[in-house]
C-alpha positions as protocol buffer text, in pm:
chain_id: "A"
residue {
  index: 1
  type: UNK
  ca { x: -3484 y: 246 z: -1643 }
}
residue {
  index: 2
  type: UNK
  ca { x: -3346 y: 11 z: -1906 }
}
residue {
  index: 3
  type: UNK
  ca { x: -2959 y: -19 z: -1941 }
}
residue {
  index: 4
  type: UNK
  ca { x: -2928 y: 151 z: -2282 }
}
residue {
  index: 5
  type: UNK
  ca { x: -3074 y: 450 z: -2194 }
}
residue {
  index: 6
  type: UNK
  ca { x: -2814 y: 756 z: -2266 }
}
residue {
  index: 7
  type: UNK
  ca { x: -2484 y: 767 z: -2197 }
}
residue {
  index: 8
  type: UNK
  ca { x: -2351 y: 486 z: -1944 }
}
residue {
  index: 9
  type: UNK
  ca { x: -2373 y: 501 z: -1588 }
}
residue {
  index: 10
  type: UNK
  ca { x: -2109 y: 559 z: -1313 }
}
residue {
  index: 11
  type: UNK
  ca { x: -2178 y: 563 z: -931 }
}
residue {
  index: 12
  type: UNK
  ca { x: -1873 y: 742 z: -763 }
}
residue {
  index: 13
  type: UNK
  ca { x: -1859 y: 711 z: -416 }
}
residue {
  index: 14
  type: UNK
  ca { x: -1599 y: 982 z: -355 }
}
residue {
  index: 15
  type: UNK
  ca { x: -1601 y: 1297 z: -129 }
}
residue {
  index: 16
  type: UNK
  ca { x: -1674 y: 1645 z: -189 }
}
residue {
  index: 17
  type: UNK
  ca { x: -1409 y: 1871 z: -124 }
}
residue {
  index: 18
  type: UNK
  ca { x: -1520 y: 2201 z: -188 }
}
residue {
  index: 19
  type: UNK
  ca { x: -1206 y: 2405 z: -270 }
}
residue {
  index: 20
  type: UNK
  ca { x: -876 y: 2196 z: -358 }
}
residue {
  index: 21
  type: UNK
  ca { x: -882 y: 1976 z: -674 }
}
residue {
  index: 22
  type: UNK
  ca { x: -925 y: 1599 z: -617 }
}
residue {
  index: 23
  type: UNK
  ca { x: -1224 y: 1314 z: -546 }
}
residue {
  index: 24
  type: UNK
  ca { x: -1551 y: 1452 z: -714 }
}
residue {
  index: 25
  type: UNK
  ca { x: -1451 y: 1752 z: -805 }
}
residue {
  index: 26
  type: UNK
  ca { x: -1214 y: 1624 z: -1058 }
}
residue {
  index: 27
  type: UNK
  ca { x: -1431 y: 1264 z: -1095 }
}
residue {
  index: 28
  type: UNK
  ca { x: -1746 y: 1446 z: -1222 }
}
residue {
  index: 29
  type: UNK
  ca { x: -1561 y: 1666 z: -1486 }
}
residue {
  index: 30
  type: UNK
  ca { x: -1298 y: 1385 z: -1631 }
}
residue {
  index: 31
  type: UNK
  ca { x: -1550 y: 1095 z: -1665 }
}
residue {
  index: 32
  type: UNK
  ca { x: -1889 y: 1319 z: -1842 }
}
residue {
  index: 33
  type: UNK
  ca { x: -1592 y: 1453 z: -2047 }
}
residue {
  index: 34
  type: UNK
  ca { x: -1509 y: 1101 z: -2177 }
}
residue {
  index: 35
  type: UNK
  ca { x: -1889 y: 1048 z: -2240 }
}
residue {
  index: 36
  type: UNK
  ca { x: -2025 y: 900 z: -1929 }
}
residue {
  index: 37
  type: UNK
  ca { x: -2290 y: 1003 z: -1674 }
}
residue {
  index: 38
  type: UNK
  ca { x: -2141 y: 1053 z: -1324 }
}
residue {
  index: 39
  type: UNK
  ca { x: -2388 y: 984 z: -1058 }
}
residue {
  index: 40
  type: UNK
  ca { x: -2207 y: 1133 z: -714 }
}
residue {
  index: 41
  type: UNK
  ca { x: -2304 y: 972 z: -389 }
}
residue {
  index: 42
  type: UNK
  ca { x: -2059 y: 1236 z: -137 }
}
residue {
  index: 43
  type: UNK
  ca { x: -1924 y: 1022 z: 158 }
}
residue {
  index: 44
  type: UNK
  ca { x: -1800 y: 1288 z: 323 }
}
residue {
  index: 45
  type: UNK
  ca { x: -1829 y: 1741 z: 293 }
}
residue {
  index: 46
  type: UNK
  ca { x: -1504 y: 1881 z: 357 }
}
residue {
  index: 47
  type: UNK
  ca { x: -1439 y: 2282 z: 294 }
}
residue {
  index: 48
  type: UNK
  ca { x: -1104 y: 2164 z: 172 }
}
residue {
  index: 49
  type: UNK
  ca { x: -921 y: 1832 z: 116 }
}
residue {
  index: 50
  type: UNK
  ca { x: -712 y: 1723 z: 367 }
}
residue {
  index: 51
  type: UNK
  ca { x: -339 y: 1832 z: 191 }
}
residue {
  index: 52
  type: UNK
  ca { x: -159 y: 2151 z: 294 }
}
residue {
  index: 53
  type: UNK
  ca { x: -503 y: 2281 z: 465 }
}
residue {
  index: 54
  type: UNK
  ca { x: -589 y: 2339 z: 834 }
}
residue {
  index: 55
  type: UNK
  ca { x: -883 y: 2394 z: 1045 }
}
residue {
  index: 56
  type: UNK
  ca { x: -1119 y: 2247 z: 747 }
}
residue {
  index: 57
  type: UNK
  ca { x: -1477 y: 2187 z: 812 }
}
residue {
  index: 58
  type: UNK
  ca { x: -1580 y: 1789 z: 778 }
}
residue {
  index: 59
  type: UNK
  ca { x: -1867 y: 1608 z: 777 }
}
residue {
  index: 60
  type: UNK
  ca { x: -1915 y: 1242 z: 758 }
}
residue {
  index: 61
  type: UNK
  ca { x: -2274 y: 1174 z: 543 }
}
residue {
  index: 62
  type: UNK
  ca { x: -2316 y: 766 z: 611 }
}
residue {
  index: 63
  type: UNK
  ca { x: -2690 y: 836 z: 660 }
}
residue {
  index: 64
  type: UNK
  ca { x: -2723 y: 1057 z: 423 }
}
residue {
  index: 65
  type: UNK
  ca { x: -2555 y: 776 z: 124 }
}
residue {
  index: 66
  type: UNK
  ca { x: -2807 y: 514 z: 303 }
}
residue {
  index: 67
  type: UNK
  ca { x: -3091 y: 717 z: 232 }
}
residue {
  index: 68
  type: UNK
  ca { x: -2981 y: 864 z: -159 }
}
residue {
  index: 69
  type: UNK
  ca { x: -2888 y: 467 z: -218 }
}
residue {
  index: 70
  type: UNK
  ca { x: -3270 y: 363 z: -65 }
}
residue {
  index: 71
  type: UNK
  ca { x: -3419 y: 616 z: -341 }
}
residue {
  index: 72
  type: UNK
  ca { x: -3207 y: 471 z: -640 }
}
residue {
  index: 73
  type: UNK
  ca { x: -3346 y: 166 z: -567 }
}
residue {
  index: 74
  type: UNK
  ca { x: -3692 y: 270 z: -595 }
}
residue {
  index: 75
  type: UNK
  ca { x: -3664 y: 447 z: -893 }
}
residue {
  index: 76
  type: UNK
  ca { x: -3475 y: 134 z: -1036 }
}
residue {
  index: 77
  type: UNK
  ca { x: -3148 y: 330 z: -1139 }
}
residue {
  index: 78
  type: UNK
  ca { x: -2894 y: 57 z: -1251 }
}
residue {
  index: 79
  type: UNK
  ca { x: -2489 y: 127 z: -1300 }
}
residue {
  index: 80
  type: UNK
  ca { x: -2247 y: 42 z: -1497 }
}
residue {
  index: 81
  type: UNK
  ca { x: -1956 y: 97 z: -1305 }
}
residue {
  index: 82
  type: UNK
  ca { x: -1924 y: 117 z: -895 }
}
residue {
  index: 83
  type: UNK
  ca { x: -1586 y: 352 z: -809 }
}
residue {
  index: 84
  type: UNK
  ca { x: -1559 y: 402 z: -419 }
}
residue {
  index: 85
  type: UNK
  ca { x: -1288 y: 642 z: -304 }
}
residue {
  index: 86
  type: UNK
  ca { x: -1233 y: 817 z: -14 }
}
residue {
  index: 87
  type: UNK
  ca { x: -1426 y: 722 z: 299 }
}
residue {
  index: 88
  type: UNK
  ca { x: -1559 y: 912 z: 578 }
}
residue {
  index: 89
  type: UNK
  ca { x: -1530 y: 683 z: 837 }
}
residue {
  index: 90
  type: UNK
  ca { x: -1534 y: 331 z: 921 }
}
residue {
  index: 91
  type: UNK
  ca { x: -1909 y: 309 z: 953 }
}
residue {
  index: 92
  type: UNK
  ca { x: -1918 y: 353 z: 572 }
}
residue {
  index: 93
  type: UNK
  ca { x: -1758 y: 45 z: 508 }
}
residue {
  index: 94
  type: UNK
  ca { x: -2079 y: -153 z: 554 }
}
residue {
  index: 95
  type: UNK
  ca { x: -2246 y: 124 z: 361 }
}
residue {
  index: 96
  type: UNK
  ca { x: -2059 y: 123 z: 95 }
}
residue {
  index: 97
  type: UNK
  ca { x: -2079 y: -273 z: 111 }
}
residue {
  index: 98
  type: UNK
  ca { x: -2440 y: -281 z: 124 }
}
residue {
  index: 99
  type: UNK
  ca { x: -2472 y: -31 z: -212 }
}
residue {
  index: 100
  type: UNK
  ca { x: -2231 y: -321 z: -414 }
}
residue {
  index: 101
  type: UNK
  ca { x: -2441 y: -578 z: -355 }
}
residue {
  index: 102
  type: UNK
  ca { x: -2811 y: -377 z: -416 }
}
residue {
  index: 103
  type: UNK
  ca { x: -2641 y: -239 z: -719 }
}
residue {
  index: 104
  type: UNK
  ca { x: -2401 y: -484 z: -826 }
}
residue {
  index: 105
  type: UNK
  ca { x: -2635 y: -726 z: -1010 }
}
residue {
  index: 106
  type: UNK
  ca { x: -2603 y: -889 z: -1320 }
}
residue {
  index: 107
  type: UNK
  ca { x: -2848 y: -771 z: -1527 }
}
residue {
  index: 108
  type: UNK
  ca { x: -2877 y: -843 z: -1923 }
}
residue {
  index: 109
  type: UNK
  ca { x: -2579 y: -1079 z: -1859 }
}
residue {
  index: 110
  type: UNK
  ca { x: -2331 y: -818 z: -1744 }
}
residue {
  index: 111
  type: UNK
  ca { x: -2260 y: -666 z: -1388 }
}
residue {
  index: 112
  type: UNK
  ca { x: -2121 y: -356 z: -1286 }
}
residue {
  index: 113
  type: UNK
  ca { x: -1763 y: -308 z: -1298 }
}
residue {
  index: 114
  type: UNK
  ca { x: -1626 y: -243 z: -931 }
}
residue {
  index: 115
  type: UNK
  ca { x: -1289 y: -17 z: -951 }
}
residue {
  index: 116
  type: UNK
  ca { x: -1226 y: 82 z: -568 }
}
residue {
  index: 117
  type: UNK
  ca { x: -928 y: 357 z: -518 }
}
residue {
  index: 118
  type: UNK
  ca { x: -842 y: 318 z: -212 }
}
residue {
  index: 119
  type: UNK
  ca { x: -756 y: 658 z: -72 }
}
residue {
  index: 120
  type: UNK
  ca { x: -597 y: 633 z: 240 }
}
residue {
  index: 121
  type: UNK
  ca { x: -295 y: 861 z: 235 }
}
residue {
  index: 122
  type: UNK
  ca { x: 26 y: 970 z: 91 }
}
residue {
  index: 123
  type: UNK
  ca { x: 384 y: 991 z: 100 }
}
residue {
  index: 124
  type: UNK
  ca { x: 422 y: 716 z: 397 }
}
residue {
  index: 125
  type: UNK
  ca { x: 124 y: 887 z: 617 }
}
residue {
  index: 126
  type: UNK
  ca { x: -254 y: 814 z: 649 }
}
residue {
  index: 127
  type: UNK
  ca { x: -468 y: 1122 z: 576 }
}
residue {
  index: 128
  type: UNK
  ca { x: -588 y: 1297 z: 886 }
}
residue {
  index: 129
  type: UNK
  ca { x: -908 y: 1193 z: 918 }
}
residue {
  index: 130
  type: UNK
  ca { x: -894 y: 797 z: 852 }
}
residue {
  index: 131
  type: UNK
  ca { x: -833 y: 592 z: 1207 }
}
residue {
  index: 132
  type: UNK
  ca { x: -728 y: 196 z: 1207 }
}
residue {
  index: 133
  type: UNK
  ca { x: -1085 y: 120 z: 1236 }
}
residue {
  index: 134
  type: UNK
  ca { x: -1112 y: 266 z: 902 }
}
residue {
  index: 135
  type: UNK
  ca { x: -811 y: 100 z: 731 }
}
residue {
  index: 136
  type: UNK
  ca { x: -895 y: -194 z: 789 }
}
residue {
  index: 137
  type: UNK
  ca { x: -1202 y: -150 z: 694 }
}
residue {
  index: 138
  type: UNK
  ca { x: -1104 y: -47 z: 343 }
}
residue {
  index: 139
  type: UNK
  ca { x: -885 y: -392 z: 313 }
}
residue {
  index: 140
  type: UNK
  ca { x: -1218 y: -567 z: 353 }
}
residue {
  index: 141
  type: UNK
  ca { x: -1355 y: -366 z: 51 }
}
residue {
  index: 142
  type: UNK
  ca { x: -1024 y: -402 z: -162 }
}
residue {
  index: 143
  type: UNK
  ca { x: -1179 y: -759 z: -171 }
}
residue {
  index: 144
  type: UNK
  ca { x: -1454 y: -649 z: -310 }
}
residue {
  index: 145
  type: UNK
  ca { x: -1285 y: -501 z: -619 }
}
residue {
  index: 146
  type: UNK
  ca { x: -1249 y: -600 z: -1033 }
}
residue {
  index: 147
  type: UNK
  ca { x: -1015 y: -339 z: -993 }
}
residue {
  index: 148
  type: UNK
  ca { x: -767 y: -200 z: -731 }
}
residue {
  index: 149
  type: UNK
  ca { x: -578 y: 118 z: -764 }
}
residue {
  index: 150
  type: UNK
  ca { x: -357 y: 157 z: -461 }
}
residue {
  index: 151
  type: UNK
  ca { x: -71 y: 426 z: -467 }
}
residue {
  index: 152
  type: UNK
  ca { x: 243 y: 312 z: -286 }
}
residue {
  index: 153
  type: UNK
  ca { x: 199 y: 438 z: 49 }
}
residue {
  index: 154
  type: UNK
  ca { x: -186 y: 280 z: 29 }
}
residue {
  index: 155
  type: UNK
  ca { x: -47 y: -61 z: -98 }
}
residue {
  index: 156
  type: UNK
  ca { x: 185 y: -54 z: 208 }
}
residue {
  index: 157
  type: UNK
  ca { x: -94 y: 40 z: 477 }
}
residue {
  index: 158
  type: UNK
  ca { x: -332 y: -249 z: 260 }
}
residue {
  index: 159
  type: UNK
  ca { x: -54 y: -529 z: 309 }
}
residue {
  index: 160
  type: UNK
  ca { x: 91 y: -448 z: 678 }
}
residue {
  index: 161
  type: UNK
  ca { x: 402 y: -330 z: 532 }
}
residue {
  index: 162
  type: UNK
  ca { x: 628 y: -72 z: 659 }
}
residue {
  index: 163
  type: UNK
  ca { x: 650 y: 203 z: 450 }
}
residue {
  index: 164
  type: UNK
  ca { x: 975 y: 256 z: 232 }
}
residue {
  index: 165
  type: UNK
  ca { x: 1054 y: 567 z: 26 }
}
residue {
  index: 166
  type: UNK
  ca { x: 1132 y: 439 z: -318 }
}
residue {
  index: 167
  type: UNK
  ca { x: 1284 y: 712 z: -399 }
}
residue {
  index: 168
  type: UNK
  ca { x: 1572 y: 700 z: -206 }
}
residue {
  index: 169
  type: UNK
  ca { x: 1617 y: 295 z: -354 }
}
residue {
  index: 170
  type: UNK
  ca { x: 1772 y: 217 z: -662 }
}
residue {
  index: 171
  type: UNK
  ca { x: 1534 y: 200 z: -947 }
}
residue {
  index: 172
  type: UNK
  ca { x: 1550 y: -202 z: -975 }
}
residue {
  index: 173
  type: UNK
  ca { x: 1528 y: -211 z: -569 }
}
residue {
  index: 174
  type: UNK
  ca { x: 1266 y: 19 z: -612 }
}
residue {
  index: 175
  type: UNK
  ca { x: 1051 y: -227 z: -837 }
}
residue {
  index: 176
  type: UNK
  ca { x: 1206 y: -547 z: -651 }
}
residue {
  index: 177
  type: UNK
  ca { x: 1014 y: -383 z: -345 }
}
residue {
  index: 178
  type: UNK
  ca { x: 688 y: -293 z: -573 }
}
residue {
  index: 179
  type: UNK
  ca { x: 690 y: -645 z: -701 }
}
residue {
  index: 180
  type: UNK
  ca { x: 651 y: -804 z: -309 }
}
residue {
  index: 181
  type: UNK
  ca { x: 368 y: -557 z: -258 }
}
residue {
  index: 182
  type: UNK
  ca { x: 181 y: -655 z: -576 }
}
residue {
  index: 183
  type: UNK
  ca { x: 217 y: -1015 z: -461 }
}
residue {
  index: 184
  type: UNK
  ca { x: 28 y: -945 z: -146 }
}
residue {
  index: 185
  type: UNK
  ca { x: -200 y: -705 z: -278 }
}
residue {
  index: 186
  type: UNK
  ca { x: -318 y: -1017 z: -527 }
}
residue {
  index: 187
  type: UNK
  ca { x: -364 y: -1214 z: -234 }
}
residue {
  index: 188
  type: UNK
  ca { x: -648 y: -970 z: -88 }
}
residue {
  index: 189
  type: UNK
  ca { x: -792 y: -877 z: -459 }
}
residue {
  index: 190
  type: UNK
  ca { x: -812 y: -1123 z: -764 }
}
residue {
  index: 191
  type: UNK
  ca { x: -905 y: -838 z: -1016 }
}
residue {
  index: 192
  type: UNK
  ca { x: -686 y: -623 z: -1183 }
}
residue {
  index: 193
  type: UNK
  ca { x: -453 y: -434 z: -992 }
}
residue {
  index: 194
  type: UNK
  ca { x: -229 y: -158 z: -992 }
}
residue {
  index: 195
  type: UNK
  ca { x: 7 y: 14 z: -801 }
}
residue {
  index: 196
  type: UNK
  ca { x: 45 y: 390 z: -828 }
}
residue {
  index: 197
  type: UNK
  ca { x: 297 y: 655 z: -764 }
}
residue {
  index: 198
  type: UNK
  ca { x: 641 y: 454 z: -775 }
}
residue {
  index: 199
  type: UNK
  ca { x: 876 y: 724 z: -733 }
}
residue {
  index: 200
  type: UNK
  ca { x: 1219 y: 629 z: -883 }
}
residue {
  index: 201
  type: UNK
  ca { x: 1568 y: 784 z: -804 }
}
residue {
  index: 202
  type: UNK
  ca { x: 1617 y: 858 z: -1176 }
}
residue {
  index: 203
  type: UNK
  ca { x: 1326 y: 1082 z: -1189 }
}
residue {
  index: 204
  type: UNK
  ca { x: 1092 y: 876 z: -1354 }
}
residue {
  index: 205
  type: UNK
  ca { x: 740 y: 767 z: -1136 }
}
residue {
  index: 206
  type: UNK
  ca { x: 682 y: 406 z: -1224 }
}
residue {
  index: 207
  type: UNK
  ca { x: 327 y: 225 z: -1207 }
}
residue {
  index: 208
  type: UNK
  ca { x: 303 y: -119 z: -1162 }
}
residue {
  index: 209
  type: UNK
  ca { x: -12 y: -338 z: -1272 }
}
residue {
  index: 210
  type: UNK
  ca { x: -126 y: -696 z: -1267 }
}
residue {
  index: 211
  type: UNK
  ca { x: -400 y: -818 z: -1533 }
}
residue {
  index: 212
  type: UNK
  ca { x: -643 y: -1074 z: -1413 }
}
residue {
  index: 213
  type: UNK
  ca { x: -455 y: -1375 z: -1625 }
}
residue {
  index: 214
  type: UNK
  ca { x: -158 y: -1276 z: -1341 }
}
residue {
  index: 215
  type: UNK
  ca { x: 39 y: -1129 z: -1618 }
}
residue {
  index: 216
  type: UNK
  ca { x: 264 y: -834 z: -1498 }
}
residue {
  index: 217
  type: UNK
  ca { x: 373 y: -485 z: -1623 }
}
residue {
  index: 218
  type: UNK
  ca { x: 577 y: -221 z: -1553 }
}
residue {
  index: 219
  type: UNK
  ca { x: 572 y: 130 z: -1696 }
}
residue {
  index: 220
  type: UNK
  ca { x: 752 y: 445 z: -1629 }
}
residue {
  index: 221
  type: UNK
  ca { x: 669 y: 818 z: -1694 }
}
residue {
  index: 222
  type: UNK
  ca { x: 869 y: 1121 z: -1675 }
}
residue {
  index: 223
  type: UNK
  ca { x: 755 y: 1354 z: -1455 }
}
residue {
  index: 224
  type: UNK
  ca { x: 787 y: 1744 z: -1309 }
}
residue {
  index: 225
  type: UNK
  ca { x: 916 y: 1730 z: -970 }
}
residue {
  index: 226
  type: UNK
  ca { x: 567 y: 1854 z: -817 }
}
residue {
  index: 227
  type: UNK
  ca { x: 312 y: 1661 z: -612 }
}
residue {
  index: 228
  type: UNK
  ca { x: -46 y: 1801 z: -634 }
}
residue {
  index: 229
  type: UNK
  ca { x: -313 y: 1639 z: -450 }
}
residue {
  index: 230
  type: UNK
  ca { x: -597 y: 1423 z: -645 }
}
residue {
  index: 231
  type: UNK
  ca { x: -356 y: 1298 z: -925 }
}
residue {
  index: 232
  type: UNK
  ca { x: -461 y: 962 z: -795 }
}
residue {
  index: 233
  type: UNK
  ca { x: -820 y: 1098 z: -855 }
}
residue {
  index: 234
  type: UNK
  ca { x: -759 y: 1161 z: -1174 }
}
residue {
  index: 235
  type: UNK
  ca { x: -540 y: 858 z: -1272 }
}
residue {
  index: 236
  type: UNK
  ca { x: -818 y: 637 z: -1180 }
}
residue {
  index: 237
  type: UNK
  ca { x: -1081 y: 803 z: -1360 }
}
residue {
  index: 238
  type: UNK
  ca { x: -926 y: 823 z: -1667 }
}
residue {
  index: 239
  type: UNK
  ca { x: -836 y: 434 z: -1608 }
}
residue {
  index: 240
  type: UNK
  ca { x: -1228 y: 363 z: -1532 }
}
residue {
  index: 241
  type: UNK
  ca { x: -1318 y: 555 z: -1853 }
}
residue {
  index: 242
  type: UNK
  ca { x: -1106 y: 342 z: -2073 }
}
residue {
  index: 243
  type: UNK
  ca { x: -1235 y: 39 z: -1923 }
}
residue {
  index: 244
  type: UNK
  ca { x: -1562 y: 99 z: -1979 }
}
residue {
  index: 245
  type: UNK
  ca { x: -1469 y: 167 z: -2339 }
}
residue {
  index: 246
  type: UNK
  ca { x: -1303 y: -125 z: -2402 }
}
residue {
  index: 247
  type: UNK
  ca { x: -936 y: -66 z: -2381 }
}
residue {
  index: 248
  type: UNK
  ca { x: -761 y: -337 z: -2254 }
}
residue {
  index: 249
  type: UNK
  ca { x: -614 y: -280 z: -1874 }
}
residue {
  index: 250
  type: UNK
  ca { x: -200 y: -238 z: -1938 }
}
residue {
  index: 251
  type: UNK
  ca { x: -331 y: 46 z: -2232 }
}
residue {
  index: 252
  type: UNK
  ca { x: -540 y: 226 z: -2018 }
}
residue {
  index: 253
  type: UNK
  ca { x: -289 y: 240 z: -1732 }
}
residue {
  index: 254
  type: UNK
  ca { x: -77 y: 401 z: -2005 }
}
residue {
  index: 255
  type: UNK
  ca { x: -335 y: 653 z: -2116 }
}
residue {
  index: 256
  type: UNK
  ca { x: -399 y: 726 z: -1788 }
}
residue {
  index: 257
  type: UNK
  ca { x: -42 y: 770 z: -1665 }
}
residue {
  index: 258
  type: UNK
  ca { x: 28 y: 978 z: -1979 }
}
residue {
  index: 259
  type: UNK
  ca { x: -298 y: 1232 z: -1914 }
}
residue {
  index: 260
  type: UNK
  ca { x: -185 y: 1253 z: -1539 }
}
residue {
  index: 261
  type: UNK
  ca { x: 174 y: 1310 z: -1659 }
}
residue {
  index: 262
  type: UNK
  ca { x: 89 y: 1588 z: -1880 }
}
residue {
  index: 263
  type: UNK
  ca { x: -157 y: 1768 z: -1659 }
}
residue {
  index: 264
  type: UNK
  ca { x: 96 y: 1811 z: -1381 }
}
residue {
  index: 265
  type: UNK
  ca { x: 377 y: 1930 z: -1628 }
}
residue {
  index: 266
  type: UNK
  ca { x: 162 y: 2175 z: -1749 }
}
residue {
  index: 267
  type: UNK
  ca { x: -12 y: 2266 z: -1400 }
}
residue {
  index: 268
  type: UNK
  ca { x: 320 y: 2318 z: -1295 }
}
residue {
  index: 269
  type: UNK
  ca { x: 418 y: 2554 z: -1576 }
}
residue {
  index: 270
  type: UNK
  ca { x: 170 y: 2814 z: -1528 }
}
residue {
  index: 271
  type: UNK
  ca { x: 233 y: 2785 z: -1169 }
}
residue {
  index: 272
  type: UNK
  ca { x: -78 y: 2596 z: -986 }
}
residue {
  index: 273
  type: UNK
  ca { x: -43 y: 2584 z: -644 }
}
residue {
  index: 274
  type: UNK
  ca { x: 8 y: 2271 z: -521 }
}
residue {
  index: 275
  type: UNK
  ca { x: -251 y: 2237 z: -237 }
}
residue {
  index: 276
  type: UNK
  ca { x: -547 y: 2356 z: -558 }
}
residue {
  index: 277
  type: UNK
  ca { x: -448 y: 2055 z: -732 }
}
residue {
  index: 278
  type: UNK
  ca { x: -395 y: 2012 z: -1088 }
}
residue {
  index: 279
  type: UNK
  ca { x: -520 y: 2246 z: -1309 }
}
residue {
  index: 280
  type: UNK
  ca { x: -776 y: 2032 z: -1544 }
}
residue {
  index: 281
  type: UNK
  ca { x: -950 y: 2234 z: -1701 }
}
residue {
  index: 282
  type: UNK
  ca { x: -686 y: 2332 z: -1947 }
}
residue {
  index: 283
  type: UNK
  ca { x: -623 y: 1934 z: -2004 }
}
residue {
  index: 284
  type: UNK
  ca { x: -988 y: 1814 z: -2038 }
}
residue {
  index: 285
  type: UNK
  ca { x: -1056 y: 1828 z: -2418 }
}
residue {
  index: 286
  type: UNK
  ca { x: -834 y: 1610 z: -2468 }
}
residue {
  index: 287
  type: UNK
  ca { x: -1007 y: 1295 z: -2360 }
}
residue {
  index: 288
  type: UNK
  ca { x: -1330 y: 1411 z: -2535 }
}
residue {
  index: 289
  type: UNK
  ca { x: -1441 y: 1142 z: -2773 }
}
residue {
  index: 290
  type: UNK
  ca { x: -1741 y: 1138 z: -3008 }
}
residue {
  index: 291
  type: UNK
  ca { x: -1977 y: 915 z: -2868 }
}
residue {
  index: 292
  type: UNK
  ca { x: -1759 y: 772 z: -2616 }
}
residue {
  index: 293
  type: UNK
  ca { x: -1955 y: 673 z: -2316 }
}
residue {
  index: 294
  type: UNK
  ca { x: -2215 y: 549 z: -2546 }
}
């Protein structure tokens, strides 16, 4: 299947969370809407995502990614971006591993871009279902990234760090303590990185990103005071889709700060709940792009 055929290829690695707004079920709809062809590869079925839910239904589908990933190889499918998420269990580490490498090659002189989000947990905790087997296992893939787009509380769990609330830091102590974490982060990955979900004292959420020269940046957006899960979904979709378009990494951490910003502002004015997740579909038309993905 030569590499020019149609729109360009993404393999998202993600899983499916059936009601709840975040991993594929915002990944599919944000990246075709930017022009790209979403190929899903579920790690895990869930009834519900993990945030403000109990009693969910989960399912870990390692064999079942071995086995989609086997086919794809037979039929020759090539990618132009690999974006692993959230994991179903450590076992997938290898799997996931094993799918970089067969589909990972250079081919025509270029090689898939590798953006791993390492979703792990939130607000200081790990989600339920991820064990220390697991976390560690993700630091082992975080090496295998061009790009790495930890939130706070993953950067922490990534680097051994204990967990501090930024919020309750002054805004330069806040950043003074981003800063360390960045510096360790770039010892495990020597792509791009950045860190998400800075939450400053003066009501501002800060990202903080490191381009692959080492260069540094530092960017704050006001926000609502409302936390919906599988922001960080979206954030690093939007991110992957102006990468693959070209846009140089500091802009697109803008962009996609800006179009996370402004879906939760107006998610929270028509009065989302919080555990659906951001309301999207009201926000997507405005990354369409003629020809975009092309």
């Amino acid at each position: 299947m030569p590499k020019s055929y149609g729109p360009r290829r993404v393999a998202a690695l993600h899983d499916l969370s059936c009601f709840g707004r975040c991993a594929l079920t915002v990944i599919l709809p944000t990246l075709s809407v930017m022009g790209y062809q979403v190929v899903p590869i579920p790690t895990a079925l869930l009834s519900t995502h993990t945030g403000g839910f109990t009693d969910l239904h989960f399912r870990d589908l390692t064999a079942d990614m071995e086995r989609i990933a086997s086919h794809f190889d037979t039929l020759g499918v090539t990618f132009d971006a690999i974006y692993p998420g959230f994991l179903g269990s450590a076992e997938q580490i290898e799997t996931v591993c094993q799918f970089i490498d067969r589909f990972g090659r250079e081919r025509n002189g270029e090689s898939p871009l590798v953006l791993v989000d390492p979703v792990m947990g939130d607000d200081g905790a790990l989600y339920s279902t991820y064990t220390s087997d697991l976390v560690q296992g993700v630091k082992h893939l975080a090496q295998r990234a061009q790009v790495l787009t930890p939130n706070l509380t993953e950067a922490c769990f990534l680097t051994d760090t204990p967990y501090r609330p930024t919020e309750s830091m002054d805004p330069e102590e806040a950043r003074a303590f981003a800063e360390m974490l960045l510096g360790r982060l770039s010892r495990i990955c020597k792509g791009r990185i950045v860190i998400t979900g800075i939450t400053l004292s003066d009501g501002m959420l800060a990202n903080l990103g490191q381009n692959e020269d080492g260069s540094r940046f530092y960017q704050r957006t006001p926000i609502e005071a409302h936390s919906y899960p599988g922001t960080g979904d979206l954030f690093a979709s939007v991110l992957l889709g102006e990468l693959l378009g070209g846009t140089h990494f500091e802009d697109a951490c803008r962009r996609a700060a800006d179009f996370t910003a402004e879906t939760i502002r107006v998610s929270a004015q028509i009065s989302t709940p919080a555990r659906e997740g951001v309301a999207l579909e009201w926000q997507l038309h405005r990354l369409v792009r003629p020809g975009g993905g092309e």
